[in-house]
C-alpha positions as a Markdown table, in Angstrom:
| # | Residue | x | y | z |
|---|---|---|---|---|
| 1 | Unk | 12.3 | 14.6 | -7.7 |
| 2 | Unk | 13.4 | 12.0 | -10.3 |
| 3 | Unk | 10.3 | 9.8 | -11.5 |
| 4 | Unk | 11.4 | 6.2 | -10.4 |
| 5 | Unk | 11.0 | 5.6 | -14.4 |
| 6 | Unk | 14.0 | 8.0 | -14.9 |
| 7 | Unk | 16.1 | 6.9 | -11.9 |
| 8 | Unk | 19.5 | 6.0 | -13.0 |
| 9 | Unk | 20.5 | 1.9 | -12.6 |
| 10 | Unk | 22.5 | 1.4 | -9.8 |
| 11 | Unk | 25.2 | -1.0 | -9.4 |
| 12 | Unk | 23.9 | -3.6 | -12.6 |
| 13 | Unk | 20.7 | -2.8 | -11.2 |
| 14 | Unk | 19.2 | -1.7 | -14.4 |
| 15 | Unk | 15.1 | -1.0 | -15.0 |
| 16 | Unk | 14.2 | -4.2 | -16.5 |
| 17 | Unk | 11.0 | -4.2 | -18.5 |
| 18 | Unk | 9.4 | -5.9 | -15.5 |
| 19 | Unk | 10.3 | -3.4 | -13.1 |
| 20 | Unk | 9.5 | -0.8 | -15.1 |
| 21 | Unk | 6.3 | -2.8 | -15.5 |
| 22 | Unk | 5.7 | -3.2 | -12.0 |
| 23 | Unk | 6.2 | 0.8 | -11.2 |
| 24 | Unk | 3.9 | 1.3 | -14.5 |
| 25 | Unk | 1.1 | -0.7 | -12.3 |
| 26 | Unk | 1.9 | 0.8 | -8.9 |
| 27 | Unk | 1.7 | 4.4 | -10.6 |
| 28 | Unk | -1.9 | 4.1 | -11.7 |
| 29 | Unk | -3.2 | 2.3 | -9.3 |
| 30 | Unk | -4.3 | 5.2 | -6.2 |
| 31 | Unk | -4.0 | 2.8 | -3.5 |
| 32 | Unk | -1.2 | -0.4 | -2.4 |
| 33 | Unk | -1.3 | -3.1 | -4.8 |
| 34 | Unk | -0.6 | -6.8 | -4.2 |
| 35 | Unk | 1.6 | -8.8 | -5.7 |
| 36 | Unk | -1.2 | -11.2 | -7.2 |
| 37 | Unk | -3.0 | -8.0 | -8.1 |
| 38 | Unk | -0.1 | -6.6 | -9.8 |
| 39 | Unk | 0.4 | -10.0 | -11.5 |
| 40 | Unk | -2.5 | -9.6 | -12.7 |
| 41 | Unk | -2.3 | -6.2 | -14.4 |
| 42 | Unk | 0.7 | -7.0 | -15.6 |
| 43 | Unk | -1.1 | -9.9 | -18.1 |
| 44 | Unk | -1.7 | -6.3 | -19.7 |
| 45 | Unk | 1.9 | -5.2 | -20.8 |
| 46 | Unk | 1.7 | -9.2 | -22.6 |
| 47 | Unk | 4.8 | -10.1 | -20.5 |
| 48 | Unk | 5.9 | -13.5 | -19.6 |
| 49 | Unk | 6.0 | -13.0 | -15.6 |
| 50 | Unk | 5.3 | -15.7 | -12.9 |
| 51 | Unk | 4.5 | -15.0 | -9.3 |
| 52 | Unk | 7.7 | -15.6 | -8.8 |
| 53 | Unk | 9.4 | -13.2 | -10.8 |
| 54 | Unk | 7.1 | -10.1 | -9.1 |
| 55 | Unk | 7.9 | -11.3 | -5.6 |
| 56 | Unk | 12.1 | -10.7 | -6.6 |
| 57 | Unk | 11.7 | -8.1 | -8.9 |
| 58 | Unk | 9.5 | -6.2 | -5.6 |
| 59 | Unk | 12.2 | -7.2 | -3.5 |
| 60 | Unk | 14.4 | -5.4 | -6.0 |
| 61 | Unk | 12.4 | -2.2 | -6.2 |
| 62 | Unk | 12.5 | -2.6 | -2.1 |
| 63 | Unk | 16.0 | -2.1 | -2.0 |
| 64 | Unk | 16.4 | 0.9 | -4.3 |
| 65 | Unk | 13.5 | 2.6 | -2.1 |
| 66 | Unk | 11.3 | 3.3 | -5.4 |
| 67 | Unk | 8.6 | 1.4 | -3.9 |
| 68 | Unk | 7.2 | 0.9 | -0.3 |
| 69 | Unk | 5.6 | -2.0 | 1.6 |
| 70 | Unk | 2.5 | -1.4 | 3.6 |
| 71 | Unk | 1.7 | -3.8 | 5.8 |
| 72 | Unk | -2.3 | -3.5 | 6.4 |
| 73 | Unk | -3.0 | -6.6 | 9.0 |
| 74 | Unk | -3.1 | -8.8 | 6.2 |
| 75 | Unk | -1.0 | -12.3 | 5.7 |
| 76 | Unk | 0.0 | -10.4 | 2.3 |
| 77 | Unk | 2.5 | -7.1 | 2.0 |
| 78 | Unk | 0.7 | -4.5 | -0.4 |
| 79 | Unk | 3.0 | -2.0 | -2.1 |
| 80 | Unk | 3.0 | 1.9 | -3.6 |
| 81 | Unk | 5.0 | 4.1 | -5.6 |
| 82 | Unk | 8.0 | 5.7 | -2.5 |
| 83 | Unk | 7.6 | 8.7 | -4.7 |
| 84 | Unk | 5.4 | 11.2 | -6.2 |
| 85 | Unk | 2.1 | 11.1 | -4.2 |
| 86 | Unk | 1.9 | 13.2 | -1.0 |
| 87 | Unk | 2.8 | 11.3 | 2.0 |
| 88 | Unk | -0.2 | 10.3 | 3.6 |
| 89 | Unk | -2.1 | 6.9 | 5.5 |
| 90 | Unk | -4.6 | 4.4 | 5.0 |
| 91 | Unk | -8.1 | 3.6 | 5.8 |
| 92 | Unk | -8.7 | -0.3 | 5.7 |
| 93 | Unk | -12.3 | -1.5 | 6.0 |
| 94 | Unk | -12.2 | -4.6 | 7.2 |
| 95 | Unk | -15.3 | -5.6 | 6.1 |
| 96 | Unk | -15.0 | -5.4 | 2.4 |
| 97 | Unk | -11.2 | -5.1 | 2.2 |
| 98 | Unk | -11.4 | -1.3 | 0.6 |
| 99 | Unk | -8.0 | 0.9 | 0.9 |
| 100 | Unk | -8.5 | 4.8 | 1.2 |
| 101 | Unk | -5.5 | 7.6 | 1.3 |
| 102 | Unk | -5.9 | 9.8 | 3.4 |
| 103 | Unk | -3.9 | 13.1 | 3.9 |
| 104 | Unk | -3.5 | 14.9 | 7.2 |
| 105 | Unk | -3.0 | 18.6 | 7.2 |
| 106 | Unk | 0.1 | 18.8 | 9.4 |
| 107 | Unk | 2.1 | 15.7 | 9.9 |
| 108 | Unk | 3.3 | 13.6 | 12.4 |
| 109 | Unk | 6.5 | 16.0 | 12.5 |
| 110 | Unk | 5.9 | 17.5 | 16.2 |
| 111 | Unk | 5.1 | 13.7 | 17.5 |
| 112 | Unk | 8.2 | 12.5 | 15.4 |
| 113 | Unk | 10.3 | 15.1 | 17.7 |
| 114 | Unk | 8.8 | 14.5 | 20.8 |
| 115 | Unk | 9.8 | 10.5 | 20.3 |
| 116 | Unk | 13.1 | 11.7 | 20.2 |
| 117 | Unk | 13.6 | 14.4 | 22.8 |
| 118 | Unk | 11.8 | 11.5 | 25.1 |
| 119 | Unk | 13.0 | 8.3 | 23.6 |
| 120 | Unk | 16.4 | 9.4 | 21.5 |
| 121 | Unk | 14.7 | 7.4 | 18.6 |
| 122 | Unk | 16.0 | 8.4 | 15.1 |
| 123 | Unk | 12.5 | 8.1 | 13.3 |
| 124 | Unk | 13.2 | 7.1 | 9.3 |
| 125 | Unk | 9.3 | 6.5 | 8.3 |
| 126 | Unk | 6.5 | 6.3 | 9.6 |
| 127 | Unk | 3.3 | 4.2 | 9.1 |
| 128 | Unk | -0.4 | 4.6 | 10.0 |
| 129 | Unk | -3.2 | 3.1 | 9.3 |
| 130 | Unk | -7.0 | 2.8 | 10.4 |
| 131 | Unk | -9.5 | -0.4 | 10.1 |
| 132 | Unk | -12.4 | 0.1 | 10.9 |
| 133 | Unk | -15.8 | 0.0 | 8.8 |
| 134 | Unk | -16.5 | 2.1 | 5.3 |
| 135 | Unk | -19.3 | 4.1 | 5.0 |
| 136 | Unk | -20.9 | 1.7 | 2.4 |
| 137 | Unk | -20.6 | -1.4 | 4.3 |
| 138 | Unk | -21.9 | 0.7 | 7.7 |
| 139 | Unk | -25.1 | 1.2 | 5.7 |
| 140 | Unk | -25.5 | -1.9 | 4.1 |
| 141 | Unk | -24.9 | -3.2 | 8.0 |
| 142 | Unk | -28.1 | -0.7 | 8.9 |
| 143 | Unk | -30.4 | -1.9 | 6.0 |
| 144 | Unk | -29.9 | -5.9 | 7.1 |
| 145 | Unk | -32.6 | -7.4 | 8.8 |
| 146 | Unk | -32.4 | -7.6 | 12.9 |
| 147 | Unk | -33.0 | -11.0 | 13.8 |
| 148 | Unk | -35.0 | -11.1 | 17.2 |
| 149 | Unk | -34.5 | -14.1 | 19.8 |
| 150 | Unk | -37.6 | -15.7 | 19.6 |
| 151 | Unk | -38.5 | -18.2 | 22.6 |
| 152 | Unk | -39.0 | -21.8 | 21.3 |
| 153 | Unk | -42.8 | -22.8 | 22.1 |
C-alpha cells in the first residue's frame, strides 16, 4: 500500500506542505490527534498555519480517505493516519482523557456478515470504542481517602 506521503494528487488536489504536515503529525503520533493538538505540533515544521487552515486542510485529507475521524464522545473529532497501522479500536478513559489502540485477534468480519445476511446492510467501516476507567486512574481512585458520613452533634 502506497504511504499517503507518496499518494498521487488527485484532481488539483496536490500534497501541500500543510497536508503533508498534517499526515507527518498523524504518522507519529500512536493514537487520534486533534486538531488543536495537531496545531500545535505543527508550530514544529515553523509553518504559518491557523486553526483554520487544519480544520480545511483535514477536511481535505477526509475526502481522499488518507486520514480517518474518530469520534470518541467528545464535542471535538480526533483523527489517524486511514493507512499503515493495523486496524484496530480505542480505549477512552474518561477520567483522564487517555486513548489506547487496541487490536483484536479476529475481527468483527463474522459480525459484519451476520448484519448483512439479517439486515442486508452493506457494512464500509466499522468503529468501536470503549470508555471506561485506566488502570492508573482506577488506582489513584483506590489510594484517595473515603470520606465517612459523620452525624452532625
Amino acid at each position: 500500500m502506497l504511504s499517503p506521503l507518496k499518494t498521487p494528487a488527485r484532481r488539483g488536489q496536490r500534497l501541500t506542505p500543510a497536508r503533508q504536515a498534517i499526515l507527518k503529525v498523524l504518522g507519529r503520533s500512536p493514537t487520534p490527534q486533534s486538531p488543536q493538538e495537531i496545531l500545535h505540533e505543527l508550530k514544529k515544521f515553523k509553518l504559518t498555519i491557523n486553526k483554520t487552515t487544519v480544520y480545511r486542510q483535514l477536511e481535505s485529507l477526509l475526502s481522499r480517505r488518507l486520514i480517518r475521524a474518530i469520534h470518541l464522545g467528545e464535542r471535538s473529532v480526533r483523527y489517524e493516519l486511514a493507512h499503515g497501522l493495523a486496524h484496530h479500536h480505542h480505549l477512552v478513559c474518561l477520567d483522564c482523557g487517555k486513548i489506547t489502540n487496541i487490536f483484536f485477534p479476529t475481527d468483527l468480519k463474522k459480525q459484519e456478515e451476520t448484519i448483512w445476511k439479517k439486515n442486508k446492510f452493506e457494512i464500509f467501516e466499522h468503529s468501536l470504542e470503549f470508555f471506561g476507567r485506566c488502570r492508573t486512574c482506577a488506582e489513584k481512585l483506590k489510594k484517595r481517602p473515603q470520606h465517612k458520613n459523620v452525624p452532625a452533634a
